[in-house]
DRENDO-1510 file (C-alpha; in Angstrom, 1 decimal, always signed):
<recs>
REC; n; res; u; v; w
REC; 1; UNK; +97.8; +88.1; +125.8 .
REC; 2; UNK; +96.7; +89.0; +122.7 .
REC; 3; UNK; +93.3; +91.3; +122.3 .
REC; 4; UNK; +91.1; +89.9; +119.9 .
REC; 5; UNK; +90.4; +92.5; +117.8 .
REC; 6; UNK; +86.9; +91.4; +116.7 .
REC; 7; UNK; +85.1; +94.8; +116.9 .
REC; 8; UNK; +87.8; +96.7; +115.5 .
REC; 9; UNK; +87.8; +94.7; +112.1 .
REC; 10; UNK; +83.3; +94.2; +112.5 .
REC; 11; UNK; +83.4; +98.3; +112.3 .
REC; 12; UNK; +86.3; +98.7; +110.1 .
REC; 13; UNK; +84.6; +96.5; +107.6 .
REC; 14; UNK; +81.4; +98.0; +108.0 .
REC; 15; UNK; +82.8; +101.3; +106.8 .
REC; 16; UNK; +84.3; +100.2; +104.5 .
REC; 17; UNK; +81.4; +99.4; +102.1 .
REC; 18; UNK; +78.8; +102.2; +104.0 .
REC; 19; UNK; +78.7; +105.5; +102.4 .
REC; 20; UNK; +80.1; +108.4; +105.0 .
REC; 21; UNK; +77.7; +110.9; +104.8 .
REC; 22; UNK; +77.6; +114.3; +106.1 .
REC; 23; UNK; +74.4; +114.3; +107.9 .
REC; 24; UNK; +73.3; +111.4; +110.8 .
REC; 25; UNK; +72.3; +108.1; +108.6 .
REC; 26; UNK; +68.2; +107.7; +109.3 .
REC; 27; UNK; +68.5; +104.1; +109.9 .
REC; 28; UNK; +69.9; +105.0; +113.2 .
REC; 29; UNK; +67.1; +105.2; +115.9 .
REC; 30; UNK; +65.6; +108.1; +118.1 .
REC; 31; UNK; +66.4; +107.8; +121.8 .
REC; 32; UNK; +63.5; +107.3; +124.1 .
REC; 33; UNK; +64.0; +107.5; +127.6 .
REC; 34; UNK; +63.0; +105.6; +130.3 .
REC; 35; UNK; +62.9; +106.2; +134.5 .
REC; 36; UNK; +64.6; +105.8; +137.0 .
REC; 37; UNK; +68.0; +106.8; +135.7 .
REC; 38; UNK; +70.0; +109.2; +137.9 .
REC; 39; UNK; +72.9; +109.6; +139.5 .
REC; 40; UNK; +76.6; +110.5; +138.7 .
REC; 41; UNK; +78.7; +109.5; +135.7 .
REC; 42; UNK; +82.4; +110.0; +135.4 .
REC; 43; UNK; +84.7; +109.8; +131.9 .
REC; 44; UNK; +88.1; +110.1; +131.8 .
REC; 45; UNK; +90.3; +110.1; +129.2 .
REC; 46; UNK; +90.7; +111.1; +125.4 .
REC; 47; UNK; +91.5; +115.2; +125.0 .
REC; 48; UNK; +90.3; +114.5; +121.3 .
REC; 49; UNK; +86.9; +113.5; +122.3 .
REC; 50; UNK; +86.8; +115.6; +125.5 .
REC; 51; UNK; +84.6; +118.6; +123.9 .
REC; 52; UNK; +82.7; +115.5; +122.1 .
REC; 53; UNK; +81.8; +113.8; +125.5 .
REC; 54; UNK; +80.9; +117.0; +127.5 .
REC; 55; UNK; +78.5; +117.3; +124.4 .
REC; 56; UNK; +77.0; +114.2; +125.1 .
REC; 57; UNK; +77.0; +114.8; +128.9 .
REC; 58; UNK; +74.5; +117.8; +128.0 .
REC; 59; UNK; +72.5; +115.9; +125.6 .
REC; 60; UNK; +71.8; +113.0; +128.4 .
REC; 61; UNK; +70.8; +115.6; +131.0 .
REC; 62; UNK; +68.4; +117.2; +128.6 .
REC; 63; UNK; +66.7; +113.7; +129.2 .
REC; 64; UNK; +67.5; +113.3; +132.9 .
REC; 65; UNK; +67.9; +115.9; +134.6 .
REC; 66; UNK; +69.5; +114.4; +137.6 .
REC; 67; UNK; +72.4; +112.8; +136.1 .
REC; 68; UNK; +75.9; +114.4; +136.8 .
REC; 69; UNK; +78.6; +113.6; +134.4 .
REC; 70; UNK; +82.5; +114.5; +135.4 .
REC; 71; UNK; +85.0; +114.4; +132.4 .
REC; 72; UNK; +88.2; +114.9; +132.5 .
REC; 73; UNK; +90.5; +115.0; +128.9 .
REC; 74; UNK; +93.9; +114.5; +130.0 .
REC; 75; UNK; +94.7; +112.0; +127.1 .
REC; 76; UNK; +94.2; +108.8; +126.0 .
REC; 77; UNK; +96.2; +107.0; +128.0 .
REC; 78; UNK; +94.5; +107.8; +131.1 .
REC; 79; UNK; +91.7; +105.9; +130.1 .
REC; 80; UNK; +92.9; +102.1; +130.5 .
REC; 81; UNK; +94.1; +102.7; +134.1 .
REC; 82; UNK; +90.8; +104.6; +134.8 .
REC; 83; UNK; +88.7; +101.8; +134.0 .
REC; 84; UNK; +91.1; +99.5; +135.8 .
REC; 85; UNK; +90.7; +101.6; +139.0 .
REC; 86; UNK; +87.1; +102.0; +138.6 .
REC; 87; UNK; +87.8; +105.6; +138.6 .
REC; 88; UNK; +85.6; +106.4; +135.9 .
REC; 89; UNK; +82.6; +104.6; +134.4 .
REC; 90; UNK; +83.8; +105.5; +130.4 .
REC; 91; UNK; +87.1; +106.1; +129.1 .
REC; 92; UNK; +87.2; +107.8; +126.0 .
REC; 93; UNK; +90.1; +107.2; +123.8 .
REC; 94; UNK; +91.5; +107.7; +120.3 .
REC; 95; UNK; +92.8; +104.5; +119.6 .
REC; 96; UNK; +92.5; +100.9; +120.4 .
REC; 97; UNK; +93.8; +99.9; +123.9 .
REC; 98; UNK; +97.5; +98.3; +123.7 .
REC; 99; UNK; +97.4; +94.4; +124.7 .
REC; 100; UNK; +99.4; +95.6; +127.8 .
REC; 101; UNK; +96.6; +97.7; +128.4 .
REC; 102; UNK; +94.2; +95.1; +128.3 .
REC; 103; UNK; +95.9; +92.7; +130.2 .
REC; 104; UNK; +96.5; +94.7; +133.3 .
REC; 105; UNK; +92.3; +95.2; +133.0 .
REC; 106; UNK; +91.7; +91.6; +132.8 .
REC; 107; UNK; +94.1; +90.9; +135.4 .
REC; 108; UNK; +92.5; +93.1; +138.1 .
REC; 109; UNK; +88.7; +92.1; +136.9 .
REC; 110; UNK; +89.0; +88.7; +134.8 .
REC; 111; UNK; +87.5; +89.3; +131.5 .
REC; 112; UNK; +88.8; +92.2; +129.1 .
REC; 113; UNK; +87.4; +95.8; +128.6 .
REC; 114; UNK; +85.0; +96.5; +125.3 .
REC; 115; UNK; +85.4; +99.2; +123.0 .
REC; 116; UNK; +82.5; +100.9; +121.5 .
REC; 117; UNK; +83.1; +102.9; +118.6 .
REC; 118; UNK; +81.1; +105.8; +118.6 .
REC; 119; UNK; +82.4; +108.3; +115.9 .
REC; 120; UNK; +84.7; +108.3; +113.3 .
REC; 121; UNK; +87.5; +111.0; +112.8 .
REC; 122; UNK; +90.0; +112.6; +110.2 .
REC; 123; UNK; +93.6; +113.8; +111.6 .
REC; 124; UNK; +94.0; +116.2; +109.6 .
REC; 125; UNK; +97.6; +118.4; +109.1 .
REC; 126; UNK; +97.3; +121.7; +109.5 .
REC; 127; UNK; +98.8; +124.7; +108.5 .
REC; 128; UNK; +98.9; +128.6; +108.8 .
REC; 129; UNK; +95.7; +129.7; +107.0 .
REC; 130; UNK; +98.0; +132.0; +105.0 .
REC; 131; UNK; +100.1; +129.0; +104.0 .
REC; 132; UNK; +99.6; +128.7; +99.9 .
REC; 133; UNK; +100.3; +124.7; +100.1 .
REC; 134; UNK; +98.3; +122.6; +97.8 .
REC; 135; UNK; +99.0; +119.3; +99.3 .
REC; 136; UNK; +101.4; +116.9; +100.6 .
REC; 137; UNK; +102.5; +113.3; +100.8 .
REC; 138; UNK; +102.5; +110.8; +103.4 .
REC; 139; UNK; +106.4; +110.6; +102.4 .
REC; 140; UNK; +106.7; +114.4; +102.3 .
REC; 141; UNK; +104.7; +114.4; +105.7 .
REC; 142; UNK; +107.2; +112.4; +107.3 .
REC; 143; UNK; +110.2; +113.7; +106.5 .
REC; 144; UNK; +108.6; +117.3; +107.9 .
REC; 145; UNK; +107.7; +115.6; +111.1 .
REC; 146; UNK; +110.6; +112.5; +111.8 .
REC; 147; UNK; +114.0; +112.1; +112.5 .
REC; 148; UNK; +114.0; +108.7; +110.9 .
REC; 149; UNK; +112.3; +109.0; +107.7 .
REC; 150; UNK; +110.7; +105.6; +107.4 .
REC; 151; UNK; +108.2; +106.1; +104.3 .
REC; 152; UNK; +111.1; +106.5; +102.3 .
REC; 153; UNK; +111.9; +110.3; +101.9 .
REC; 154; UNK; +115.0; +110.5; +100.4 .
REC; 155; UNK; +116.0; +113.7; +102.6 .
REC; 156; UNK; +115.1; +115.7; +105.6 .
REC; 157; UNK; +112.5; +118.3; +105.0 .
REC; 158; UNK; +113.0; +121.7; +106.8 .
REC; 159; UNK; +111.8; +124.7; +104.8 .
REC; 160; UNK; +108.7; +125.3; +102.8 .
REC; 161; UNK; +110.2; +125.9; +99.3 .
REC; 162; UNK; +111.4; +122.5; +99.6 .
REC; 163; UNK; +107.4; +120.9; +98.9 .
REC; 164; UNK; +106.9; +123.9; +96.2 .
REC; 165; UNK; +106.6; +127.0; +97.9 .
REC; 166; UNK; +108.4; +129.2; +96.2 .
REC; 167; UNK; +108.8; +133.4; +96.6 .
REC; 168; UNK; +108.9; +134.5; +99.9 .
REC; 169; UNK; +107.9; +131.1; +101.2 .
REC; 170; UNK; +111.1; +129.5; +99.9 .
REC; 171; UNK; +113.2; +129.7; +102.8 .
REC; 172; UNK; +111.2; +129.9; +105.4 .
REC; 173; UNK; +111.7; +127.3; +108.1 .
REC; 174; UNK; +109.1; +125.1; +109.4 .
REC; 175; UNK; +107.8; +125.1; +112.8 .
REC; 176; UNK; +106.5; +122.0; +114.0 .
REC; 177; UNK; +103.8; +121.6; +116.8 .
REC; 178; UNK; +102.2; +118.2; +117.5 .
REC; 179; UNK; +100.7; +116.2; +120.7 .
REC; 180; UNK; +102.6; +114.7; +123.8 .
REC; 181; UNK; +103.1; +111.2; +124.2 .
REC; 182; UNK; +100.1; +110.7; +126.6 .
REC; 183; UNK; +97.7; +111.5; +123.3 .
REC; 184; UNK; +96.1; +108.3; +121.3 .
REC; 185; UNK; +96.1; +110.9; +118.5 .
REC; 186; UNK; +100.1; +111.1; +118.7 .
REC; 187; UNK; +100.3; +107.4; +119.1 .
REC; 188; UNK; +98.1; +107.1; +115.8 .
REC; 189; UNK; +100.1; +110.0; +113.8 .
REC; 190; UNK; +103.3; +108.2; +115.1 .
REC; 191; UNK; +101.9; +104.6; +113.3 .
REC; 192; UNK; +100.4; +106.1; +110.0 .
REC; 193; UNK; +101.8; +108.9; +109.4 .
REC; 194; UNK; +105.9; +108.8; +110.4 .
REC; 195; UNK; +105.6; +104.9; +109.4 .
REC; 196; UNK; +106.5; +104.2; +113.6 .
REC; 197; UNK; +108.8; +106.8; +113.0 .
REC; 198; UNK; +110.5; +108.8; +116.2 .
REC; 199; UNK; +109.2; +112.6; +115.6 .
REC; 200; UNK; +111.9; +115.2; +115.7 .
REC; 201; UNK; +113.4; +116.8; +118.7 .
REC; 202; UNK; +112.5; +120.3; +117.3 .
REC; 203; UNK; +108.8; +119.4; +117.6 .
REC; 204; UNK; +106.4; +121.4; +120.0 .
REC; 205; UNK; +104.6; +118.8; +121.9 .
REC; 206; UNK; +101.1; +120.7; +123.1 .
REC; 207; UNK; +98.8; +119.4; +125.8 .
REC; 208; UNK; +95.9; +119.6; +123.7 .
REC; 209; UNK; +94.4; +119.6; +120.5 .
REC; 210; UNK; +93.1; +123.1; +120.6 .
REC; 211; UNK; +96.4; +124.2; +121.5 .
REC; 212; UNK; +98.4; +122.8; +118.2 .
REC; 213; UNK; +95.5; +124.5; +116.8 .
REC; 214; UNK; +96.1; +127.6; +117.7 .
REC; 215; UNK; +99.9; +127.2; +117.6 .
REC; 216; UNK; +99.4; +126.7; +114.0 .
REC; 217; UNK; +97.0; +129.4; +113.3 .
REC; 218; UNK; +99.5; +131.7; +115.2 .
REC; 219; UNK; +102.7; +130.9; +113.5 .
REC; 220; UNK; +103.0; +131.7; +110.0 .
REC; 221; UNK; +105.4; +128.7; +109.2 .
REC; 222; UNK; +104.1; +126.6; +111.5 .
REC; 223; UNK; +102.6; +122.7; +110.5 .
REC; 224; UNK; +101.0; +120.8; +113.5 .
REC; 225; UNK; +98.2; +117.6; +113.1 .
REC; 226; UNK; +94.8; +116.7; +115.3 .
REC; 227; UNK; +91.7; +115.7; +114.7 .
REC; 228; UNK; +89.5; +117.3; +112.5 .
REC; 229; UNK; +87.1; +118.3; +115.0 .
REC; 230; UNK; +89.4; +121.1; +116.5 .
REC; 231; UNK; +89.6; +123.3; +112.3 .
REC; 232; UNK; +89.5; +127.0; +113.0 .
REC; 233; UNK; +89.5; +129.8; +110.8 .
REC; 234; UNK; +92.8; +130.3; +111.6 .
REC; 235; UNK; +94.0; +127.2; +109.9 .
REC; 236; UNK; +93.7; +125.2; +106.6 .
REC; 237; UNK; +93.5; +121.6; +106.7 .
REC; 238; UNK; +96.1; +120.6; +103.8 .
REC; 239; UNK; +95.1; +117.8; +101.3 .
REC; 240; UNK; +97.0; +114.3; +101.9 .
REC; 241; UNK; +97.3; +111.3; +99.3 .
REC; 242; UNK; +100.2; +108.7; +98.5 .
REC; 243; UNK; +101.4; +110.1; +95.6 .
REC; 244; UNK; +102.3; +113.4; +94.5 .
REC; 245; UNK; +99.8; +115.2; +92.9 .
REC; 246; UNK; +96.7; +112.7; +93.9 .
REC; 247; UNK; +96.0; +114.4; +97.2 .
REC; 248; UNK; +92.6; +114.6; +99.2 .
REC; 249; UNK; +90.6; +116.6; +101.7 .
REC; 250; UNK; +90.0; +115.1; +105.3 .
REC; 251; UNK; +86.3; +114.7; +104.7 .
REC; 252; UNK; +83.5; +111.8; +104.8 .
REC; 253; UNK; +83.6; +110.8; +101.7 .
REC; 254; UNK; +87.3; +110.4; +101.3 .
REC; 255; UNK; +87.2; +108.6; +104.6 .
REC; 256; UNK; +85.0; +105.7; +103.3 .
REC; 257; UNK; +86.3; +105.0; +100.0 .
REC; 258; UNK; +89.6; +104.8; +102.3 .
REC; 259; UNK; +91.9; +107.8; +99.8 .
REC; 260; UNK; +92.6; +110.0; +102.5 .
REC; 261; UNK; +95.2; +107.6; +104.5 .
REC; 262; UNK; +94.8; +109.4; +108.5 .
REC; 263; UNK; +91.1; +108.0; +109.4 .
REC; 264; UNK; +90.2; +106.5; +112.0 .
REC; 265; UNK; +87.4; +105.6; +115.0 .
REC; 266; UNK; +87.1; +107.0; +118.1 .
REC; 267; UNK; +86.4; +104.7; +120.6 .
REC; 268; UNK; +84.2; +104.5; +124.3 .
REC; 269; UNK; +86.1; +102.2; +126.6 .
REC; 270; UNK; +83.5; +100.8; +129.6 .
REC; 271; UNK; +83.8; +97.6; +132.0 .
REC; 272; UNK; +81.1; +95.5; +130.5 .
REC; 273; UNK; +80.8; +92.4; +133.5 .
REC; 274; UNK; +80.4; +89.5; +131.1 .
REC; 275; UNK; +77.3; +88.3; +133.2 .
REC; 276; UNK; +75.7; +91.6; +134.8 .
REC; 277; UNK; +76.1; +94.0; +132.0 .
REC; 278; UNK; +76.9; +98.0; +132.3 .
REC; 279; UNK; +75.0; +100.1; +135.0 .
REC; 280; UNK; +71.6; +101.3; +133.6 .
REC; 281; UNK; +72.8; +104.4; +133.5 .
REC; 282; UNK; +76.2; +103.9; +131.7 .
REC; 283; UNK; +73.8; +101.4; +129.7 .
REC; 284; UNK; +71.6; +104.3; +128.9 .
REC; 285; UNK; +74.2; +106.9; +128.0 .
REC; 286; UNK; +75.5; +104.7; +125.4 .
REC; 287; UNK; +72.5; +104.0; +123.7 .
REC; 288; UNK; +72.0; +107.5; +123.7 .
REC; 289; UNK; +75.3; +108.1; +121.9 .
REC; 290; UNK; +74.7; +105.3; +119.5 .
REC; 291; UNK; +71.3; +106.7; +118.7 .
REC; 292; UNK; +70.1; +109.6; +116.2 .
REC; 293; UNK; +70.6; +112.3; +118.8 .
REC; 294; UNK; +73.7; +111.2; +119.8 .
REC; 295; UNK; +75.4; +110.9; +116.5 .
REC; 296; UNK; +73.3; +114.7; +115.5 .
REC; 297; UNK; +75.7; +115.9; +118.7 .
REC; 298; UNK; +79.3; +114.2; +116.5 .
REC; 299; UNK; +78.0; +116.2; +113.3 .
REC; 300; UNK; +77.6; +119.6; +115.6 .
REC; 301; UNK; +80.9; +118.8; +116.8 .
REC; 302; UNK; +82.8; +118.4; +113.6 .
REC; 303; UNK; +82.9; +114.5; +113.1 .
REC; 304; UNK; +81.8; +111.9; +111.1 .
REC; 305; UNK; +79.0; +109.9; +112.4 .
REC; 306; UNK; +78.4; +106.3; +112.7 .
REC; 307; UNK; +77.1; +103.7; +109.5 .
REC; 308; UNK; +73.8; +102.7; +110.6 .
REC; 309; UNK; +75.4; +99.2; +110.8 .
REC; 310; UNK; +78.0; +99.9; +113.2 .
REC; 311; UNK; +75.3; +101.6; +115.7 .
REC; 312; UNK; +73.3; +98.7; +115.1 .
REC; 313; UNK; +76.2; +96.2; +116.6 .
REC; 314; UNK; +77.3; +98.1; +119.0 .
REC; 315; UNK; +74.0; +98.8; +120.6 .
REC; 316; UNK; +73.6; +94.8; +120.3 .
REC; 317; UNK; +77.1; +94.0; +121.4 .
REC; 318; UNK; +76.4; +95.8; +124.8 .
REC; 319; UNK; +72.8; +94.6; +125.5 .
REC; 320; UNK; +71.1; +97.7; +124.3 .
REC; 321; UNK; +68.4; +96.7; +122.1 .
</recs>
């Protein structure tokens, strides 16, 4: 089976020509409440949006106090089967679903799960914050992080002084931390950034994103990738472009206009029965998200909101407005 990917390209497109803009775009509406909404809420899934979620779990019981929302952030992957099981009522994740994914959904409920996109997200490289690097390629990123080298670097890339550094810098070696295999955001680094590359056996795979993090910021050669929303002061995020020289910061802007080449949406996965709709309460928590207080909470959190126009058909894909 394949997934039509009909949201993915709607909300690809509609970034594409909407500015990204630092602060929550006003077009997007206030959340008003309503009664009768209690209960218990569960999420499992993405580690990248688990902070993100319990954020929005807080916001949503400012309204009702007697909701209870679970999350658990293991990793993308646990999402699909989540849903499947009826486990969990969301299931965050940092990329699409895989058509195998999908199909073991529809097989065990007859229609197909629906993505909502509900932020949007730089991975960003990251290195010691005493690290002097001005930028690097997607090539140079590649052959840092693969054994396979398919972007075309022309050899393997082990030590600093080989992408400039130069004094003391020069032969130091590189330590590499990324995600484990369970994480959309490893799945998505594998695709865009290592050209579906195989990452190198010297790698060290961390749970979390917080802990590549803080790998990085403790090792003083150390290189590691996750989303933007996880930047300490202990780390820089380093400038990325296609060509040497040309490189750019993992911000809004440079998200839209589509120059910094590792953006991407983050995504709600729910089981939206083609005929009865979500649970008001599910139904209600993701308005919320898509509203103006929702998307204030990704700002506070370190991401990118939504274009107006993607809240807009989201809220009217699920039956929200």
């Amino acid at each position: 089976m394949l997934f039509k990917r009909t949201i993915l390209a709607a909300a690809a497109a509609a970034l594409a020509i909407t500015p990204a803009m630092a602060d929550v775009d006003p077009n997007i509406p206030a959340y008003e409440s309503v009664s009768g909404i209690s209960g218990n809420l569960s999420s499992i899934g993405s580690d990248t949006l688990n902070n993100l979620m319990t954020l929005w779990a807080e916001e949503f019981q400012n309204f009702y106090p007697n909701i209870n929302v679970q999350i658990q952030g293991a990793g993308t992957s646990t999402a699909p089967p989540a849903l499947t099981e009826g486990t969990a009522d969301f299931g965050p994740m940092s990329r699409m679903p895989r058509d195998s994914e999908h199909a073991e959904f529809e097989e065990r409920h007859g229609y197909e799960m629906t993505a909502v996109p509900v932020a949007i997200d730089t991975i960003a490289v990251y290195v010691n914050r005493d690290n002097p690097i001005e930028g690097l390629t997607l090539e140079q990123t590649d052959a840092i992080f693969s054994s396979t080298r398919r972007c075309g670097g022309a050899e393997d890339i082990t030590r600093w002084g080989q992408v400039g550094l130069d004094g003391s810098w020069d032969n130091r070696d590189i330590t590499l931390y990324s995600r484990n295999a369970v994480s959309g955001t490893y799945g998505f680094f594998r695709q865009h950034a290592l050209c579906d590359g195989d990452f190198k056996d010297s790698v060290n795979e961390q749970p979390g994103s917080a802990s590549v993090v803080q790998g990085v910021s403790e090792s003083l050669n150390g290189i590691g990738y996750s989303g933007i929303g996880y930047m300490t002061s202990g780390v820089r995020a380093v400038p990325l472009g296609q060509n040497e020289g040309e490189y750019f910061e993992p911000n809004a802007d440079n998200a839209s206009t589509g120059d910094y080449p590792l953006a991407r949406f983050l995504y709600v996965m729910v089981n939206k029965h083609p005929e009865d709709g979500l649970t008001p309460r599910a139904g209600e928590f993701l308005k919320m998200v898509l509203s103006q207080e929702g998307q204030e909470v990704v700002v506070r959190d370190g991401f990118i909101p939504l274009p107006a126009a993607v809240a807009e058909r989201e809220r009217k894909n699920l039956g929200l407005e």
